[in-house]
C-alpha positions in Angstrom: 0.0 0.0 0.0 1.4 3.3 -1.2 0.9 6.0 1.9 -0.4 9.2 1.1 1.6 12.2 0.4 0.3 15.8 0.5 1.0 18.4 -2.2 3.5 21.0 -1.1 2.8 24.4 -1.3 4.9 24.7 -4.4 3.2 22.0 -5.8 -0.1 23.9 -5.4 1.8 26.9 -7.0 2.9 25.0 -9.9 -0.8 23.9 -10.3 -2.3 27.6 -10.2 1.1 28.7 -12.8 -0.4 26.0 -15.0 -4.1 26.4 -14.9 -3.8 30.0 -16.4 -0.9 28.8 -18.5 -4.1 27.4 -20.4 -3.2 23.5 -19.3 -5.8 20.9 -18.4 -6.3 18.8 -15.2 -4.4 16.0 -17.3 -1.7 17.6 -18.2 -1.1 18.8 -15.2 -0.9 15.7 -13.5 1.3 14.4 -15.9 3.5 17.3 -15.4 3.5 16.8 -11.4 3.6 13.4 -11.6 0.2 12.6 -9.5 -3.0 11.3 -10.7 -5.7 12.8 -12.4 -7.7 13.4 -9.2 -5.2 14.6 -6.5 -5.4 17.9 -9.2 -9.1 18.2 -9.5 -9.6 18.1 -5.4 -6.8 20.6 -5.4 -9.1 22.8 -7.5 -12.0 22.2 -6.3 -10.9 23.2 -2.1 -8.6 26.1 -3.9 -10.2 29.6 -4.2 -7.7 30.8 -6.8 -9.2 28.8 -9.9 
């Protein structure tokens, strides 16, 4: 079993750079190496998108 790891502020950061960079949920995963849904709850508790 894989343990959970929280995103780091810069990770959030990266994720916020990206979003208005135009990118989509996927690609953004890809880029931060984390699945598909660890981004869209990010987004969806985040204010800033």
């Amino acid at each position: 079993m894989t343990a959970y790891k929280h995103l780091s502020e810069a990770e959030r950061g990266q994720i916020e750079i990206l979003w208005h960079q135009g990118k989509t949920q996927a690609e953004i995963a890809r880029i931060l190496h984390r699945i598909r849904s660890t981004i869209s709850r990010e987004m969806l508790h985040s204010q800033e998108f």
